[in-house]
N, C-alpha and C positions, 0 to 999 in steps of 0.2 A: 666340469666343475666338481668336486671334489668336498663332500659336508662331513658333518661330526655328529655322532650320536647324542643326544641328551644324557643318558646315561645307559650303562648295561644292569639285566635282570634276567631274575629268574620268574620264571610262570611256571603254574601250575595249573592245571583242572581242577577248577571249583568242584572238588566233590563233597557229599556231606560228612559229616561227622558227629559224636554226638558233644551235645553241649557247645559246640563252637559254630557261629555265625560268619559273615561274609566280614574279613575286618576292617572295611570302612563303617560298620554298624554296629552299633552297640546291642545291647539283649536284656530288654527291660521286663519285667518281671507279666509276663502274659501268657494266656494258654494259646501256644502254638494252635493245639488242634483246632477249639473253637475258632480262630482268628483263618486257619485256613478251612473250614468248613464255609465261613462265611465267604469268604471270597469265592469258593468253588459254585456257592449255591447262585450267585449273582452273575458267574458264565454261564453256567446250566438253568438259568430263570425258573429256581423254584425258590419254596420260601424257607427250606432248612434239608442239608444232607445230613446224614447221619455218618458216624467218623470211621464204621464200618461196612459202607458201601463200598462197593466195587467202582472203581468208576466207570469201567466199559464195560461189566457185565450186569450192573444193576441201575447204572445210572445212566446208559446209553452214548460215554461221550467217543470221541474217538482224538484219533493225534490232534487234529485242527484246533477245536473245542481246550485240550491240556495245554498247547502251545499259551493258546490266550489267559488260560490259568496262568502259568508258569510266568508269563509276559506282566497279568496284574500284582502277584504274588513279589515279583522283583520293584515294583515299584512301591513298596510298601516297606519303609526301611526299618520299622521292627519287627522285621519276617524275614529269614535268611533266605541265600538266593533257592531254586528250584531250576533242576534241568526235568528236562523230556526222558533222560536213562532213569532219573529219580522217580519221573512218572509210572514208568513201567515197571520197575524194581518193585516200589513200593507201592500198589493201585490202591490205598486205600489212606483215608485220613490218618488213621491214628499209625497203621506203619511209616509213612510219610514221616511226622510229627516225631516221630521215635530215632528216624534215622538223624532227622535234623535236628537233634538234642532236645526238643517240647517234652515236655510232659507227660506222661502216662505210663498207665500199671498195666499195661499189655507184657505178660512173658513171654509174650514169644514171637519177639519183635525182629523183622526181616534181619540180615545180619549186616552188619555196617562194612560198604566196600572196601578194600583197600584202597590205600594212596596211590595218588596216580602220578604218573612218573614226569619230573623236573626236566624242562626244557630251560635254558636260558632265550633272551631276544634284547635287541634295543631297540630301545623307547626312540622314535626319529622323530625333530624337530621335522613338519610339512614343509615342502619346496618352497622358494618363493616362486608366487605365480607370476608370468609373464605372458600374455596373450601375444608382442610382438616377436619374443625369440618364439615362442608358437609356429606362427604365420611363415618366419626366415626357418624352421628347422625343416618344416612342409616343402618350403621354397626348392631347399635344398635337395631334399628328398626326390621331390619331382624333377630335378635336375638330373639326379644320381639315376634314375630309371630312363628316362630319354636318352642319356650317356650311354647306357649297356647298349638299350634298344637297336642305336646309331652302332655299335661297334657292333653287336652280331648281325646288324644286318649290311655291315662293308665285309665281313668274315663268310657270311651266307651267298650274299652277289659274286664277290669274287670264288667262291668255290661251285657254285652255280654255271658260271661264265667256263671255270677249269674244266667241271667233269663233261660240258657237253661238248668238249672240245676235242674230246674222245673220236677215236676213227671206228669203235664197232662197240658194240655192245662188254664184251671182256673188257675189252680197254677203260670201257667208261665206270662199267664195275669196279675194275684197280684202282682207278681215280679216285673213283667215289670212298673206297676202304683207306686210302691214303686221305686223303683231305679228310674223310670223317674222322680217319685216327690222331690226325693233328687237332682238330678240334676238340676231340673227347679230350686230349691230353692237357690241351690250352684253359678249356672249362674247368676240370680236374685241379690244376695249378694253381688259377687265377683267385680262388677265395683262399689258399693255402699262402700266396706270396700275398694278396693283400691285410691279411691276417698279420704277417711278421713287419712288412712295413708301416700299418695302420698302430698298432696296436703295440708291439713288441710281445714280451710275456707281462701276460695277465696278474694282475696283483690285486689284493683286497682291497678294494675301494669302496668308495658311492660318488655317484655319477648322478647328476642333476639333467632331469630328464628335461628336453628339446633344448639341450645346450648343446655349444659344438662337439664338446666328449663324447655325448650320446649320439650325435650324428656319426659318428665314426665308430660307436658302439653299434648303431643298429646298422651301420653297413657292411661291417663282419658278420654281423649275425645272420643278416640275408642273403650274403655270398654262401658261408658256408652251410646254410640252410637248405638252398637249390642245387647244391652241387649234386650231380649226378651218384656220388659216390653213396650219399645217402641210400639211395638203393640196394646198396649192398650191405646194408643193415644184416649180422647174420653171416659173414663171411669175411675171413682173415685180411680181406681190403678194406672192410669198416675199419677195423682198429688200426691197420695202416694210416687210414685216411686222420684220424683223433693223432696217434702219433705223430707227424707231420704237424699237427696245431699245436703240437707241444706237451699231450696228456703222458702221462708218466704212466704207463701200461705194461704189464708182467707178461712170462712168457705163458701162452696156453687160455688168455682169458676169450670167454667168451661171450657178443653184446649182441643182442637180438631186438633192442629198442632201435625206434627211427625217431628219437628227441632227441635229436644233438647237442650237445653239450658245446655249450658257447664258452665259456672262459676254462678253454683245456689244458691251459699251465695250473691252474687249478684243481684237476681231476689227477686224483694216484688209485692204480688198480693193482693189486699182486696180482701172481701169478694164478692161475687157474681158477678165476673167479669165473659165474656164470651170470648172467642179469639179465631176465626174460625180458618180452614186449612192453611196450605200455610204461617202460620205465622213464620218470624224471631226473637226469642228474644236470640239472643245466649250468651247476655252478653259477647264479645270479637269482635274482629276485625283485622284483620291483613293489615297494611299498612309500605311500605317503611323495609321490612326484621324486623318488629316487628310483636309481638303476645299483646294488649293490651286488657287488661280486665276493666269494669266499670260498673257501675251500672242500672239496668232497673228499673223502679217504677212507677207501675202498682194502680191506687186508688182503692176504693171499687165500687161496680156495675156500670163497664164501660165495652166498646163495644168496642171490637178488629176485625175488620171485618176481612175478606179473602184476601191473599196476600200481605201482609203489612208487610214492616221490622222496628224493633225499636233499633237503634242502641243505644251504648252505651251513657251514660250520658241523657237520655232521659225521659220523664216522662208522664203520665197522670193523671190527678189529682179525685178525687171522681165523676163519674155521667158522667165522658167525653168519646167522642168517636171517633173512627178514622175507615174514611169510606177505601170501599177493595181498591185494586191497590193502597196504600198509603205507607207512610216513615215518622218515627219522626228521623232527622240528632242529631247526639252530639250537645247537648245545647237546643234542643229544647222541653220546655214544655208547655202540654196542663192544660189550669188553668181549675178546677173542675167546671161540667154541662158543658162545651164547646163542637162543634163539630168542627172536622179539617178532612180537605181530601188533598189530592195532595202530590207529591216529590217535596221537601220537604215539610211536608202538612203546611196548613194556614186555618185562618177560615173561616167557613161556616155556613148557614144558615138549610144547609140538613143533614133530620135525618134520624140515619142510625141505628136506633136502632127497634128493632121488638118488637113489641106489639103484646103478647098471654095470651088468659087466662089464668089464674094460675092451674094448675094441682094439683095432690097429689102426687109429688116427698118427700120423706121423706127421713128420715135416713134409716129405712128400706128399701127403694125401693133400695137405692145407696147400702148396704151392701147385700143384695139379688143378686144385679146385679151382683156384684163383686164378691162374691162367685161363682155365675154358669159360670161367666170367668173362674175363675181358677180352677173347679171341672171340667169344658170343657176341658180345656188343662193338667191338669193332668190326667185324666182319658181316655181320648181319645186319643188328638196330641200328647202328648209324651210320652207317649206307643207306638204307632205308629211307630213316629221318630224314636224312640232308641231299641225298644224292636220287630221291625215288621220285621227285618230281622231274628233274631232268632227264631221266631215264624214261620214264612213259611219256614225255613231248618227244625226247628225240628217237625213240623206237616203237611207239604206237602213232601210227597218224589219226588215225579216228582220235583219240583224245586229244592229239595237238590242235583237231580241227573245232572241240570245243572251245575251246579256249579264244577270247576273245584278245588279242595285241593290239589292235586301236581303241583309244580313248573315246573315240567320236560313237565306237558302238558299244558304248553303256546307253548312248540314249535309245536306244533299240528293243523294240520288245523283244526278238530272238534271244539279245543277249539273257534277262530274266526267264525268258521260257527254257530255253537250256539251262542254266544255275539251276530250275524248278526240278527239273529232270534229273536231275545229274546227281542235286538233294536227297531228291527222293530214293535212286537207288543205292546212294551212299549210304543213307539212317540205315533206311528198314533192311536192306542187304547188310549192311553189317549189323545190326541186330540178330539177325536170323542167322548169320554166320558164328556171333557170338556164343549164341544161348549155345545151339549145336554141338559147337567147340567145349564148352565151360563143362555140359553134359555125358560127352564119351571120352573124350581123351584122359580126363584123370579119373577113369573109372576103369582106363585100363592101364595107365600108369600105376594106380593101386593096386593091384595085380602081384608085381612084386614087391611089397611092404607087407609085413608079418605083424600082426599086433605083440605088442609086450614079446617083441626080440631086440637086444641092444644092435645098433648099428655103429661104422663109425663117423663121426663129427668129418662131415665135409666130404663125403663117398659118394658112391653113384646112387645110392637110396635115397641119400640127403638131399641131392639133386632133385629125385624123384618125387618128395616130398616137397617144394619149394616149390618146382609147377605147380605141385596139386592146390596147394595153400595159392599159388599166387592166381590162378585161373580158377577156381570156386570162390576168392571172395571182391566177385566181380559188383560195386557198390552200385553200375547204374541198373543194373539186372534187377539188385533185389531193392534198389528204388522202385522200381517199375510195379514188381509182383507184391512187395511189402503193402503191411496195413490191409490187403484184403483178402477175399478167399483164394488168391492166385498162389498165394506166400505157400504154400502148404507143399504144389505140385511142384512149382520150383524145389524149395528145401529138399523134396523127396528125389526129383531129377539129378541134384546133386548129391544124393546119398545118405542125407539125413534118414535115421530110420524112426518115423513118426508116429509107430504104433499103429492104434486102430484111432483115427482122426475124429473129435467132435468140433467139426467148424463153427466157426465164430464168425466168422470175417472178419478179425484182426487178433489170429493166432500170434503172429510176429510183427512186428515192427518191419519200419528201414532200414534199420542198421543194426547189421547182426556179424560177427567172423567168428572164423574156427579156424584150425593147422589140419585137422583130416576131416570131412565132412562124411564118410564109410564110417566113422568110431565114432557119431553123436548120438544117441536114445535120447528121445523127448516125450516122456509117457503123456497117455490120453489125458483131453482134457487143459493139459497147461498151456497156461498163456504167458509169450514174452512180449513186454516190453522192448526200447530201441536201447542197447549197446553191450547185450550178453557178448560176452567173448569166452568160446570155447577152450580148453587150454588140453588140446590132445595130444601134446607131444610134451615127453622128459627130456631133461640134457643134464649132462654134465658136460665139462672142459674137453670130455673126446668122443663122447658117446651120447645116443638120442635112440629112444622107443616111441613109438605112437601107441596110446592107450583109451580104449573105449571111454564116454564119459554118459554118463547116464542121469538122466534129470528125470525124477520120478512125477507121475500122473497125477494131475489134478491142483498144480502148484501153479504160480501165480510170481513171476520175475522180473524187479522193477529195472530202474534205466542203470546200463552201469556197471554191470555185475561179472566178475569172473568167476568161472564155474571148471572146478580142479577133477582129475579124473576118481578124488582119493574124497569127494565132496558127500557129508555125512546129512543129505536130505534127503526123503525118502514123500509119502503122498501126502496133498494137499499141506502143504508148506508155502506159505508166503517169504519171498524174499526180496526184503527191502530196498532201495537203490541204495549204491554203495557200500550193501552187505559186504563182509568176508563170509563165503562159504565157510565152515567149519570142516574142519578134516578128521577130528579126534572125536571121544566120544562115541555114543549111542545115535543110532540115526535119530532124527526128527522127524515128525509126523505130525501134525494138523496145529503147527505152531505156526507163528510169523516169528521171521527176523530179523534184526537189526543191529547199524552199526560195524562198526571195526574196533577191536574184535566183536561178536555176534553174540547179542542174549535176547531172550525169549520175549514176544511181544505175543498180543491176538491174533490170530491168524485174520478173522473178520471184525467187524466189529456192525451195531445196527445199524447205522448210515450206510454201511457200504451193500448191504444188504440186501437196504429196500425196492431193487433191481429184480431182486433171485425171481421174482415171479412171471417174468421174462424166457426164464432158460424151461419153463413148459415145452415139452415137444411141438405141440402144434402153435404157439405163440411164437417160438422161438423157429420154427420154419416162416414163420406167415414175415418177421421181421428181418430173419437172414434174408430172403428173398427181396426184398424192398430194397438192404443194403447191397446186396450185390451189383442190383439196378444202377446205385448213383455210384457205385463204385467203378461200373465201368464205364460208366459217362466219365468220371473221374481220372480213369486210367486214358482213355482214348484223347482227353481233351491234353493229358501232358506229353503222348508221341506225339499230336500235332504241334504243340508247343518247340519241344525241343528237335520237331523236325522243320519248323521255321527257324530256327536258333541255326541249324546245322545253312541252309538255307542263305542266312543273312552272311557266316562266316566265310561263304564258298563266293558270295560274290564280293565281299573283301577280299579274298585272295585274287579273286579274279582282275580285280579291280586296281589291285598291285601290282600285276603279269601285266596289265594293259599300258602301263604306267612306268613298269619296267624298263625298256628300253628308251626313253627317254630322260628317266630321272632315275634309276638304278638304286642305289642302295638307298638313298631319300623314302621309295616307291615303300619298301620293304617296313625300314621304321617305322612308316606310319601306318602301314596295316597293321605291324604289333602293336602301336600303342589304340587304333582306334579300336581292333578286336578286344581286347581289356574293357575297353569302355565300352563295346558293345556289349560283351557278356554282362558287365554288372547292372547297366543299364536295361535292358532286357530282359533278366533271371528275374531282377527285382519289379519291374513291369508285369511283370507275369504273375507274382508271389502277389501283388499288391491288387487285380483283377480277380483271384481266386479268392481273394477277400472280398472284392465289391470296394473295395478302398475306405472300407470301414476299418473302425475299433475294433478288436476282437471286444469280446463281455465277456465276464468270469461266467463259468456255467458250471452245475453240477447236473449231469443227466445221463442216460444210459447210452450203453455205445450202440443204441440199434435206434438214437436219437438223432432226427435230419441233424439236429445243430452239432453234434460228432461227427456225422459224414463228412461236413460242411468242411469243420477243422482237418480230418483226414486230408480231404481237397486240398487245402491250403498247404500240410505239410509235403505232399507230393508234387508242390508249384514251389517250395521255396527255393527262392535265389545260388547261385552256388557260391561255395566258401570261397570269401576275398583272400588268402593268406599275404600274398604279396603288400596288403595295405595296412598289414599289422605291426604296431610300433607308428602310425605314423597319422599325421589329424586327417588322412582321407578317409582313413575307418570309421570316423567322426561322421564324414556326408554320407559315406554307405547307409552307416543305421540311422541315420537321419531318412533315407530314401525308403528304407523300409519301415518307416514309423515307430521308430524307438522314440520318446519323450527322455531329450539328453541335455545334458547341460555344459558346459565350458571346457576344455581343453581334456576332453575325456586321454586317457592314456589304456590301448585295449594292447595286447602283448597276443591273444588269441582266445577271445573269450567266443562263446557261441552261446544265441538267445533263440529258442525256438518259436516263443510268442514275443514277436517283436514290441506290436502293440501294445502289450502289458506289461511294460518296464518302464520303468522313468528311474534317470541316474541323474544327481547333481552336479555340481562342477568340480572340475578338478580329481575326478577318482579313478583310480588304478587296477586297472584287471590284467592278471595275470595268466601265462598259456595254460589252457588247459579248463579255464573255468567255465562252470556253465551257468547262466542263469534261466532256471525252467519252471515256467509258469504254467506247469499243467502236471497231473497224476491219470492215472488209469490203475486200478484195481479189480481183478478180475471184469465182472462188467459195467462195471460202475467209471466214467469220467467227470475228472475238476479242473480248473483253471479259475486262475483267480490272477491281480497284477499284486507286482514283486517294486518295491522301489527303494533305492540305495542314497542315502542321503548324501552331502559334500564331502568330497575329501576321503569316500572311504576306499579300503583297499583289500581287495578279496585275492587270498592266494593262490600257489600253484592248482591245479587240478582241484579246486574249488566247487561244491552244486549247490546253489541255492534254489530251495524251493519257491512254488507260490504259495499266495499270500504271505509274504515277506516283508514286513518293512524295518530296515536298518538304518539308524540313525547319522548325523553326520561324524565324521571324522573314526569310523570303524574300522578294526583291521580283524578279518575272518582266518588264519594260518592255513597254511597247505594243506592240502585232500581234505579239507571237512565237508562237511555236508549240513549244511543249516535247514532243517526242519523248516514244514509247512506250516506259515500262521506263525512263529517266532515275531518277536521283536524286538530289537538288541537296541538297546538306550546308547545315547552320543556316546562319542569317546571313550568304547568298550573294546574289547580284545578277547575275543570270541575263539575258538580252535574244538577239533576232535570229530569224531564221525560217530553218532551224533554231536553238533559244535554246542560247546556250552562256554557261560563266563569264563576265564582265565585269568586268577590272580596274580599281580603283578606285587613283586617283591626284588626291591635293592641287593641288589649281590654284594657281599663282603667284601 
């Protein structure tokens, strides 16, 4: 179904100005400053500020505390609005007051920002709600997943049945490389043909979400989602594979994102463009219960750096470039040779393009590379995959002799006492096989790779680099070791060089990558947060260097963050989540910061503080000691966890072998479908036992606090990511299972909550891939958590983070990559955007 925008507009970022207010409000004749003195005194509970306080160095507040200024301040409508950049620009009343046109004889009043740069958007009338097309689009959905299930597993049976039907071992080999290369090819095809039959080419629309449209939209999108090819993210078969869906791509480009671009009649690339990891170009958007699709345009040799989303309607024009942690909004284009940075970006003086020798990348080099991809995985992995079960029944008998083929003996203890066995050296042997591996082999692959020497795009170094990157950022490993003082020796086994280490026990998080783990420096002292990504490799269209990146001692890195080799921080530096590192300039030194682009905040402030007396030498052993203790009760309680997990999935399979020969591809289907529901059901059993099957509670307390360890526990128990349920109302029962407080016909595209517990979402609201909503902080040693709740109707954008203590009113729309501040609260039917997200005013286009 197919709707109409109410009208088109232009936004802007509420920034201030002087003399001019928000203009839906008038500006009555009042002393600004008095009028926000008093508001400030009534968050900070005294009985009068003075208009030249500090506010976080004399008056103790910190971001939480200004959020809820800023939050009373807007609801007060002869007071122009306040953001959180206005809070740290301006930390004192009477600068404040001056930027936002009030009153006063201060000369030497902060200097008023510039304009911030004109996105257009339409205003969308909300979907009508339907709770029965709901139920039928589900119906459907669950339909479309039992259909694949049944067909790979009559494609699996019968190739199964072929290769053991081999006379020796060679023979069954060949078979297996044949029947797996018909399959790879079949897989490969089948979202490519059902793309052009489903769909045709893609055109500007809006698609009325759990209508029939959208069931045919989100079955392309999950074809071409799964397809194998996406792994070749980073090689001349990615842009093969986009070409084939239609995308209009130059010669020479180069895509190093694994976010596939869904409506690729949509997407134009020139030639010799580059567009690191982490990139969004999905050509779509889903706001207010629609699915709309629009256009991306991409010019010829431009620079897409790392993390950067480009929504619909967007452009860059020949030569331009857009530095990482960046956003082009709808409407906004970059004119050719220009550079832009920031959410939503604007222009810039800094270049963010890499300069490398020119190599001898050829057409050869590219059709060479591409070939021993896929002679690699035909000839190896999916032999393997499909054909490595039949090969150890019919050429090991000890293994065939595990295996149980009567039904009758499931009821058997042998048969569980085997599974148990069989479990057990499967986990822990291949763990120990892993670590092993992940540990020397690309440590002497790096061997030959030179730092800062150009190489060429797609050679045997490139290669050599793609192992290393893909076997160091092994997620269950540094699941295992993260969040305690394991994280340290790992990091260092893989090459990290850590300095001289002052442990924490929660030096790093769980989720951390890099491209070379030999060229990361993490000086003493700093602590990361979950989702630094290292960015140790340059490219251009033919040519790649790997280059040292170095993050200086005693710094402190929130969730989120890209960190450039060219990155201008230097010691004890706070860097906020969803900073842009700065690359120009003077290094920084004992500042915080924040945003995209990045200005200067506290580095601490007293709240976060009142910990330090903890990091005492002998305090701070007597309390590391205590954490290690629950930490490795912590660690040991989740190999046992996920080595019953491994356990239940082996007598599934088992259980489908026994079952086999009488009922054959039937047997198969439903061990995929009930392994699915084993694992969600179980990951989330497990997540929800590490709780106690409580609430979480907002806490503020120190990380060497039980009630952190606790939470630690928790995030090392949580469930694993549903992807396949996304787009579809079973992501609805998921977070239902894990204790999300949700309301009515939630629509999730791939949102991730790490504190389940403390969200409550209304009906009817729309999340977009990539969002987060995270109700927790950690600052140096200091942790918070607090609940986040999203009223009806609202719709948070691409690559979206909303803090805790969050509450958003109903029918909100938050725009792509912002980052909405802790303790904010964004009033009904507001349109919020930017990193930090602030108001955005909405104005009629001419």
């Amino acid at each position: 179904m197919v709707g109409k925008p109410v009208k088109t507009a232009t936004v802007q970022l509420d920034a201030p100005s002087p003399g001019v207010a928000r203009a839906e409000r008038s500006a009555p004749a009042i002393d600004v400053e008095d009028a926000l003195a008093e508001v400030l005194a009534g968050v900070v509970r005294i009985d009068r500020v003075s208009v030249d306080s500090h506010f976080f160095d004399d008056l103790g507040a910190d971001s939480l505390v200004m959020a809820q200024f800023c939050a009373r301040v807007r609801k007060q409508n002869h007071l122009p609005s306040v953001s959180m950049k206005d809070i740290y620009r301006y930390p004192t009343i009477r600068s404040l007051a001056t930027a936002l046109g009030g009153p006063s004889d201060t000369a030497d009043a902060a200097t008023v920002p510039a304009e911030s740069p004109l996105v257009t958007a339409d205003v969308l009338t909300p979907a009508p709600r339907s709770t029965p097309q709901y139920v039928l689009c589900g119906a459907l959905q669950l339909l479309a997943f039992l259909g694949y299930a049944y067909l790979t597993a009559l494609v699996l049976s019968f190739g199964y049945d072929w290769i053991s039907a081999g006379t020796g071992l060679l023979d069954s080999y060949l078979r297996a490389v044949l029947f797996g290369g018909a399959v790879f090819l079949g897989v490969c095809t089948l979202p490519i043909l059902a793309k052009w039959a489903l769909i045709g080419r893609w055109k500007p629309q809006q698609i009325r979400i759990w209508s029939l449209a959208y069931f045919r939209f989100w079955l392309v999108k999950i074809l071409i989602q799964i397809n194998p090819l996406v792994l070749f993210a980073g090689s001349p078969l990615f842009v093969l594979y986009l070409k084939a869906l239609g995308a209009h791509i130059g010669r020479g480009v180069a895509i190093f994102s694994k976010h596939v671009p869904v409506c690729t009649d949509l997407l134009a690339i020139g030639d010799n463009t580059v567009i690191r990891k982490d990139a969004y170009l999905g050509c779509y958007r889903a706001e207010a219960g629609w699915i709309r699709t629009g256009p991306v345009t991409v010019g010829t040799d431009v620079h897409i750096s790392e993390s950067t989303v480009l929504d619909i309607d967007s452009s860059l024009g020949d030569g331009a470039q857009l530095g990482h942690a960046s956003s082009l909004h709808s409407g906004q284009r970059v004119p050719a040779g220009e550079r832009w940075h920031g959410t939503p970006a604007q222009r810039t003086e800094v270049d963010y393009r890499t300069t490398i020798a020119a190599t001898g990348c050829t057409a050869f080099t590219k059709v060479t590379y591409s070939l021993a991809q896929l002679l690699t995985a035909v000839a190896v992995y999916v032999p393997l995959a499909i054909g490595g079960a039949s090969l150890l029944l019919k050429e090991i008998p000890q293994f065939s002799a595990l295996t149980i083929t009567r039904p009758s003996s499931m009821a058997s203890w042998e048969f569980y006492r085997e599974a148990l066995i069989v479990s057990f050296v499967l986990f822990f042997g291949s763990l120990i096989v892993g670590l092993l591996l992940v540990t020397t082999v690309p440590r002497l692959l790096h061997l030959a790779i030179k730092p800062d020497h150009a190489y060429p795009l797609y050679g045997f170094r490139y290669s050599l680099l793609r192992t290393i990157t893909r076997l160091t950022n092994n997620k269950f490993l540094l699941r295992l070791a993260g969040d305690s003082s394991l994280v340290v020796h790992y990091l260092r086994g893989l090459g990290y060089d850590l300095s001289r280490v002052e442990q924490t026990g929660s030096n790093f998080g769980t989720e951390l990558k890099h491209e070379d783990p030999f060229l990361t420096t993490v000086g003493t002292g700093t602590m990361v947060a979950d989702g630094l990504s290292v960015m140790n490799t340059e490219y251009t269209a033919t040519s790649f260097r790997v280059r040292r990146v170095t993050i200086g001692p005693h710094n402190f890195l929130g969730n989120q963050v890209a960190y450039p080799p060219e990155g201008k921080t230097g010691n004890n530096c706070l860097l906020a989540t969803k900073v842009m590192v700065p690359i120009d300039g003077p290094v920084r030194e004992g500042i915080g910061l924040l945003g995209s682009p990045s200005f200067e905040i506290p580095r601490t402030v007293e709240r976060d503080a009142s910990f330090d007396h903890l990091k005492a030498e002998e305090e701070l052993r007597r309390h590391l000691h205590a954490k290690n203790k629950h930490n490795a009760v912590t660690l040991l309680s989740f190999l046992l966890a996920r080595w019953i997990y491994t356990f239940g999935l082996l007598l599934l399979v088992w259980g489908a072998a026994s079952f086999y020969a009488s009922s054959g591809a039937v047997a198969i289907a439903l061990a995929t479908m009930l392994t699915l529901a084993f694992s969600a059901v179980y990951t989330g059993l497990m997540e929800r036992i590490s709780n106690k099957f409580r609430q979480q509670k907002a806490l503020f307390c120190s990380i060497y606090d039980r009630s952190f360890w606790r939470h630690e526990r928790f995030w090392k128990h949580q469930a694993i990511d549903m992807r396949l349920l996304n787009g579809t109302p079973f992501k609805s029962l998921w977070w239902r299972l894990l204790g999300v407080h949700l309301g009515r016909r939630l629509f999730d595209d791939g949102c991730k909550m790490p504190e389940r517990t403390l969200v409550t979402i209304g009906d009817d609201c729309t999340l977009n891939v990539g969002t987060v909503i995270q109700c927790h902080s950690q600052e140096d040693g200091s942790f918070k958590s607090d609940h986040t709740s999203l009223g009806a109707g609202c719709t948070l954008g691409v690559n979206t983070l909303v803090h805790y203590g969050v509450t958003i009113g109903d029918d909100v729309v938050l725009g792509p990559d912002s980052f909405l501040m802790k303790g904010e609260e964004v009033p009904a039917h507001a349109r919020w955007a930017g990193n930090p997200a602030k108001e955005i005013t909405v104005r009629a286009s001419r």
